[in-house]
N, C-alpha and C positions, 0 to 999 in steps of 0.2 A: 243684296247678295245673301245676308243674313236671316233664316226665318223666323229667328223670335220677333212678334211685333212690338218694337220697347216704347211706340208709342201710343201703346192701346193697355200698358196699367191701367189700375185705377189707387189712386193715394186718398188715404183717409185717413181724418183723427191726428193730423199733424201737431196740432196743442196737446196728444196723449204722449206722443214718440220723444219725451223729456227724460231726459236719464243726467243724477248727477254722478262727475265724475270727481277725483279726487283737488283738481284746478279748478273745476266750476261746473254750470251743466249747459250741456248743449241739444240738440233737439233735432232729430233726425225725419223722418217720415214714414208711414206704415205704407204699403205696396203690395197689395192683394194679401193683405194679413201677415206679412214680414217685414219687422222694423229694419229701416235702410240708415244705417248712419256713415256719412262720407266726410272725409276732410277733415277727421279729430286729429288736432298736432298734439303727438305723444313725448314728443322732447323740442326743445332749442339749441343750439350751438354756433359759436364764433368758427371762423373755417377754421381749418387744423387743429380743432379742440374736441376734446368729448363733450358728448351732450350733458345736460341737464335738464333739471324739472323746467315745463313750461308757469309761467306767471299767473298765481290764480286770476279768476275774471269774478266780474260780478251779475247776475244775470244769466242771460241763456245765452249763448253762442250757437249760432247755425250750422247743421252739419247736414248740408244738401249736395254741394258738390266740392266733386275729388279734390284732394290738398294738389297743391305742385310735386311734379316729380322732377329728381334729380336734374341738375343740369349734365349733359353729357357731351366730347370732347367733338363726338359727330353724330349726328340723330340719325339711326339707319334707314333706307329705304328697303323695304320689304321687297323680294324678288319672289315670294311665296305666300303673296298673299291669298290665292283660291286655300291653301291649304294651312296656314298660320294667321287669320284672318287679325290686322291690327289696329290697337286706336290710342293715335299718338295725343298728347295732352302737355299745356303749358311747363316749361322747366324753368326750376330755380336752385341754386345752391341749399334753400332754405327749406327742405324737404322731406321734413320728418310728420309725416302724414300715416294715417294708417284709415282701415274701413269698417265697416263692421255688417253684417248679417244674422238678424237675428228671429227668432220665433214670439221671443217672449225676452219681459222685461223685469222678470219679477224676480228681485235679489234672491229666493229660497229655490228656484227654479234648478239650479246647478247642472246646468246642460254641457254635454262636454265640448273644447272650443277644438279650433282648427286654424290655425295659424299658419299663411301660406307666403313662403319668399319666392320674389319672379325670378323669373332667369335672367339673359343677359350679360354671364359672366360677373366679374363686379364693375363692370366699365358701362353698361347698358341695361334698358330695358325699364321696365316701369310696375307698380304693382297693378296697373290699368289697362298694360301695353295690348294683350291680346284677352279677345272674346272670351276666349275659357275660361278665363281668372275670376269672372263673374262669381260670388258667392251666394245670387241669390236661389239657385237649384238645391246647390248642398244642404245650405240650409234648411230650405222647405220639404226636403224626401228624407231626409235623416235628423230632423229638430234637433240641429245644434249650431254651432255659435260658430260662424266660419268671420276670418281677419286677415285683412291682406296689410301690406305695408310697403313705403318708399324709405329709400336711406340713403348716404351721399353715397356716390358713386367713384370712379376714375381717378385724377388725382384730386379730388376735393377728399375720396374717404381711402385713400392708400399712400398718399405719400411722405415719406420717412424723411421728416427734417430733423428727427431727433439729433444733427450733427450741430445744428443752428442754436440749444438752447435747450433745459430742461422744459421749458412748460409745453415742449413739442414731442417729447416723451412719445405719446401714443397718437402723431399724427396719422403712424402708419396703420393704424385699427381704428381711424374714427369712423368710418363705415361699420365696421366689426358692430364698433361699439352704440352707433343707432339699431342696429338689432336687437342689440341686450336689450335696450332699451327700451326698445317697443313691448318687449317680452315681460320687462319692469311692468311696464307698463300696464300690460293684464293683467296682470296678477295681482296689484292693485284696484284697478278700474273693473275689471271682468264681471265681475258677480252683481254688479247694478245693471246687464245687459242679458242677465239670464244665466250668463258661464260659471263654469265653476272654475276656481284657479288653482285648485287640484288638479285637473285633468285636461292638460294641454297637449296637445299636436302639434307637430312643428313640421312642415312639409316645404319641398320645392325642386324646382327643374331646373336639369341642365349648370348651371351656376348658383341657382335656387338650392341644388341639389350636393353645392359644395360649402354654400353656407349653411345650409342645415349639417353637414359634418364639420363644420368649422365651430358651430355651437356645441358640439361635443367635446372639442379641446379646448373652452375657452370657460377658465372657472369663473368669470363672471356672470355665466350661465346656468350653473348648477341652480337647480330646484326650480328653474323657471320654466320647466317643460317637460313631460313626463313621457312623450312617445315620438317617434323621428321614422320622416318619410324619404329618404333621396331618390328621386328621381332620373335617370338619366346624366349623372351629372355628379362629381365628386369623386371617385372610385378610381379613375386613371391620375396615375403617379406623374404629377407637371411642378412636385414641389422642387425649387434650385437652391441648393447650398449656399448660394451666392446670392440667396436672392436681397438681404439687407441690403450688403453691397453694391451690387447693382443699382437697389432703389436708390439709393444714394447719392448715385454717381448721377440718376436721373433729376434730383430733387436741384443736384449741384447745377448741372445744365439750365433746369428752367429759371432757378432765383439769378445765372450768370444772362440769361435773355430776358430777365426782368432789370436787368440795370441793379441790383440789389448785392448787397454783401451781410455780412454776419451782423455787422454795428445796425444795416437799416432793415431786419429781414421782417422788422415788425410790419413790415408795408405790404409783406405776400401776403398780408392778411385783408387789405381792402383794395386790392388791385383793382381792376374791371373785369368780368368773368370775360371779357372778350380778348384784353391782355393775358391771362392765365391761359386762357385755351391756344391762343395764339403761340406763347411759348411754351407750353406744351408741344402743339403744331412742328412748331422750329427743332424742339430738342428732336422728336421725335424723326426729321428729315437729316438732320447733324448727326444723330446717332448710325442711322442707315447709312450715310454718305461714309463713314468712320468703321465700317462694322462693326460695331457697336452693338452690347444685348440692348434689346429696345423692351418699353414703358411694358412692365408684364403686372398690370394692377390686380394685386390681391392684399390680404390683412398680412402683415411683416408677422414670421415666424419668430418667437422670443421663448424665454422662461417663464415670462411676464404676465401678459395678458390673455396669447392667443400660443396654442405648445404646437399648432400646425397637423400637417398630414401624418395622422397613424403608423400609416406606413414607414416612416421616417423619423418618427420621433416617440413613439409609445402611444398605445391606449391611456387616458389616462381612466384612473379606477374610476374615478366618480359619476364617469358616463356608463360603468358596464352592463348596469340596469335595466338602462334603456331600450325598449323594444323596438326594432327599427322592421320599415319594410323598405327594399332595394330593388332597383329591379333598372330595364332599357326595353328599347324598340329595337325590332329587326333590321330595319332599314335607317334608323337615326337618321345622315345627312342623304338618303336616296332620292331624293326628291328631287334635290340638286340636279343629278345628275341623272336621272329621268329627262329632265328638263331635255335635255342634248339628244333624247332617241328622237328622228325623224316622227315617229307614231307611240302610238300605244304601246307600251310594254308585253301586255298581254296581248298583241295582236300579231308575235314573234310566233315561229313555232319550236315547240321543243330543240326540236334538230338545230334550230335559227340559233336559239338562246346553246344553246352547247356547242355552236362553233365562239362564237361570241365570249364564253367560260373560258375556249379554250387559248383564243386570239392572246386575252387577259392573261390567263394564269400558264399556261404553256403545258407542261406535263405532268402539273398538279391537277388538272382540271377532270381527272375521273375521278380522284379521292373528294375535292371539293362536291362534285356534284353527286356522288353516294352519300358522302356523309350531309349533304343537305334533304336529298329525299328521303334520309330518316327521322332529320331531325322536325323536320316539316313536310310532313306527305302530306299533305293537304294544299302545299304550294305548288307555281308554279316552278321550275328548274330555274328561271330567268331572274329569281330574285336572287341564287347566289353572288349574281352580281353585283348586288345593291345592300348584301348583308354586309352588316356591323362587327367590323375588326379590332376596330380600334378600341371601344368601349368596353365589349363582353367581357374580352381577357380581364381586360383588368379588374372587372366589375365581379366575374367568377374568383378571383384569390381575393380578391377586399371580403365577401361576403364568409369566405371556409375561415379569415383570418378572423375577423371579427366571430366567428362561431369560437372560435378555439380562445378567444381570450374573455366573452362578456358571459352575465350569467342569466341575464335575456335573450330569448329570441331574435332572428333574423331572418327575416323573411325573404326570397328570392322569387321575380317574376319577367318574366317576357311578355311584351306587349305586341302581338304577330297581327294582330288584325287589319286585313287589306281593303282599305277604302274603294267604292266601287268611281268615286271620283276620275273623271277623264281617263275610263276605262279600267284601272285599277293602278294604283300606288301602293308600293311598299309600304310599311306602315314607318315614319318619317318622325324627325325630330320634334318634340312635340303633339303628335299625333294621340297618345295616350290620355292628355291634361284636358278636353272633351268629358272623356268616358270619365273617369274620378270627380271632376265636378258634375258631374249629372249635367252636362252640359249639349251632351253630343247632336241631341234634338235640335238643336237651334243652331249648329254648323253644317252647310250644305257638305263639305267635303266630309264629317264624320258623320252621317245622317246615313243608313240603309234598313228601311223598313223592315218590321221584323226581325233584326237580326241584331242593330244599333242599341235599341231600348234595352233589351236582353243584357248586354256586356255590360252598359251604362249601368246599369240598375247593380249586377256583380259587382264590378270593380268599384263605386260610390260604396258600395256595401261594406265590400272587404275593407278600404282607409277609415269607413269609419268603426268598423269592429275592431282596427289596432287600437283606435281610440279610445274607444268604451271599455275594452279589455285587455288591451296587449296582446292580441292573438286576431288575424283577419280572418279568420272561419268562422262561415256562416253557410245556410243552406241552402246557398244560390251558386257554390261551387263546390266540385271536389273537395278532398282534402288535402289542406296546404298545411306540408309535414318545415318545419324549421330547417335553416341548413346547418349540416354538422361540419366536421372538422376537414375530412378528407370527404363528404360529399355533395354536390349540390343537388340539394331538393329542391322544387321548380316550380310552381304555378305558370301556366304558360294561357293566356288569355288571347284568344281567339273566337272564331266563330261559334267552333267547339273549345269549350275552358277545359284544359287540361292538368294534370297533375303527372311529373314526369323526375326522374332523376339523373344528374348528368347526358341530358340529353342530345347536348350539340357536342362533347369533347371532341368527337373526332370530326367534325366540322372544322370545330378551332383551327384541329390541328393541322387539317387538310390545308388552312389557305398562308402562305404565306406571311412573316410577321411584319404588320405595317412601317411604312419611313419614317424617319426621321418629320417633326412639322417642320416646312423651311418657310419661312419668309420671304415674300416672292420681292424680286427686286423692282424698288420703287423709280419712277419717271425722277429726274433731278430737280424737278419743279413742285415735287411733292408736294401739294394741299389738298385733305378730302373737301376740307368745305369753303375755295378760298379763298382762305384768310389770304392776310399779306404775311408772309412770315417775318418779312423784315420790322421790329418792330422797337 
């Protein structure tokens, strides 16, 4: 399906691709003149603990293929793969792996790096999981030092026993805290692979895209990163007041289905990941049965380590610096729901798709579709169906808020571009993470001649001019103006890149404010993977 061919590299000089790092050295491989380093472990950790330095070695250690990724509570099956194209890889609790891509190896070199968190939420996903994450494009069109990375996940990196005992203090951020860490970690290691550990990048999607703002409230991250990318991801308000609480009451469940109490809790530490998962499993079907808030894994909001969502709890100063760019897709989850039209979307006609508006929205459905033919005339009518409610709002006040309180920049984009894929699709969850890595050439669903290269080549461009300068202007796009307090200023990437100012408002306003998320009610037999839950 894929057209990059990855088995027509050619690797050379693998005795050259030696780089010592601060534990020992390991040895990567060159790949049509870009050193590939995979599977450097940047930290260790006992479960519910923070990490630490890895054990020096002596010698060279191999870094050919990927470290493990996270073990996770259910491995997903992709329902979109012609358009999220994925590649699942061995899991293990023991997961603190990261990659490397690089041009050059030469400590004086100080290329600036690019530091990418997957998505996934923090319950899934992997640094390997999908195509695009690839760093070896970015690297080679913009010679710089791209890095990806895995970290515990689910309840191995969120959940709060701090009730069980002080050394479990920050069970609830050991995920958190393999990110620092990794970031330690460059900053350290970085500059024997070309980077400079001055000038780091911090990017990522969708849940990526809430850990790169989770790094902003987390001082144990100050000076390990000097520019911030959210993606899709971060900007809508899911933080709960309850939320220790809660975790708590989950932590109580699973240690009460492990047979465990406070005197033996030292044992949740070498269970069997299949016992853990399993009563997780259990809580999680107990919880439901109880209505009950169920397992919401994120880093436990404190004083302490991690101060949480913005929104909620203050800027804090030390981040105000930081030059960020923010931005969403039109369609985020339309793909989905694509899925369900008999035909082609675009094989609707006008008149089809504006009964269809109207079915939907009832006698909002002329303001929706005025306020969409301005904010996008160049689309079809049929994608107000499929535009993004739930995201924008929120992601329009996150970006005027953040103007009104940092003394950097913040940059604001929409990613509209309509894949010519099975006729045409809204541009989908995802769909953006292609174009930013220089990636899009080698995915059939972001590939349209002529028109693909073009964006790719802009938008790779702009992420890496926040890089190099804290400002993505360059002379492959309009001019992308910052957003202020009361406006947003826009970049709007398309076929045609545009430069636009509060563009969609009265779209917003036109459609209805989205529900409540509910949780759909589970079979009483509840197992995604299953397990026995009796255990």
């Amino acid at each position: 399906m894929y057209m990059r061919k990855l088995t027509q590299t050619v690797i050379t000089g693998h005795d050259k691709a030696v780089v010592q790092t601060k534990a020992g050295k390991v040895r990567g491989a060159i790949v049509e003149g870009t050193y590939i380093f995979r599977g450097i472990k940047y930290a260790d950790a006992e479960r519910f603990h923070l990490p630490h330095d890895v054990e020096p070695w002596e010698g060279v250690k191999e870094a050919l293929v990927y470290g493990y990724v996270s073990s996770q509570i259910t491995t997903g099956l992709a329902h979109d793969e012609p358009y999220v194209p994925h590649y699942l890889w061995p899991e293990n609790e023991h997961c603190q792996y990261l990659n490397i891509w690089t041009k050059s190896i030469d400590p004086e070199a100080k290329k600036q790096v690019m530091v990418w968190f997957h998505g996934g939420g923090w319950s899934g996903g992997s640094s390997v999981e999908l195509y695009a994450y690839d760093g070896n494009s970015m690297a080679e069109f913009g010679d710089v030092v791209v890095v990806n990375l895995n970290h515990r996940l689910n309840v191995l990196g969120y959940l709060d026993l701090s009730n069980y005992g002080e050394e479990y203090k920050y069970s609830g951020v050991a995920g958190l805290a393999d990110l620092v860490w990794a970031l330690k970690w460059v900053k350290e290691n970085i500059k024997n692979f070309g980077g400079d550990p001055d000038n780091v990048t911090i990017m990522g999607q969708s849940g990526g895209g809430g850990k790169v703002l989770a790094m902003l409230q987390t001082p144990a991250a100050d000076g390990l990163f000097h520019k911030a990318v959210m993606q899709s991801g971060g900007a809508r308000l899911s933080w709960d007041p309850n939320q220790r609480k809660n975790n708590q009451m989950v932590a109580d469940y699973i240690v009460k289905n492990l047979h465990l109490t406070k005197e033996t809790i030292k044992e949740i530490e070498t269970v069997s990941w299949y016992d853990l998962s399993a009563a997780v499993l259990k809580t999680i079907y107990q919880l439901n049965q109880e209505g009950k808030p169920l397992p919401m894994w994120s880093p436990i909001t404190d004083d302490d380590y991690y101060y949480g969502n913005p929104a909620h709890t203050g800027w804090r100063k030390e981040s105000l610096h930081i030059p960020m760019i923010v931005g969403s897709n039109l369609g985020e989850m339309a793909h989905s729901a694509i899925f369900q039209l008999p035909q082609s979307k675009n094989d609707y006609t006008d008149e089809e798709a504006y009964e269809m508006i109207k079915e939907k929205y009832g006698d909002k459905a002329d303001a929706i579709v005025a306020g969409f033919k301005k904010a996008y005339p160049d689309h079809r009518i049929i994608d107000a169906l499929y535009t993004d409610i739930s995201m924008r709002p929120a992601l329009i006040e996150f970006c005027k808020d953040r103007a009104k309180n940092a003394t950097a920049p913040i940059f604001e984009y929409m990613f509209s571009f309509e894949s010519d894929w099975d006729g045409g699709v809204t541009a989908w969850h995802n769909a953006e993470e292609p174009f930013m890595f220089h990636n899009a050439r080698y995915l059939e669903s972001a590939f349209v001649p002529g028109e693909s290269d073009k964006l790719e080549d802009a938008m790779t461009t702009a992420w890496l001019s926040l890089g190099a300068k804290g400002d993505p202007n360059n002379d492959l796009i309009p001019e992308w103006k910052p957003v202020e307090a009361d406006k947003s200023n826009i970049m709007i990437f398309d076929r045609v890149i545009r430069s636009e100012t509060d563009f969609d408002d009265e779209l917003m306003a036109a459609y209805p404010p989205p529900g409540p998320r509910v949780f759909p009610n589970r079979p009483k037999n509840y197992s995604r993977t299953g397990v026995d839950l009796e255990i």
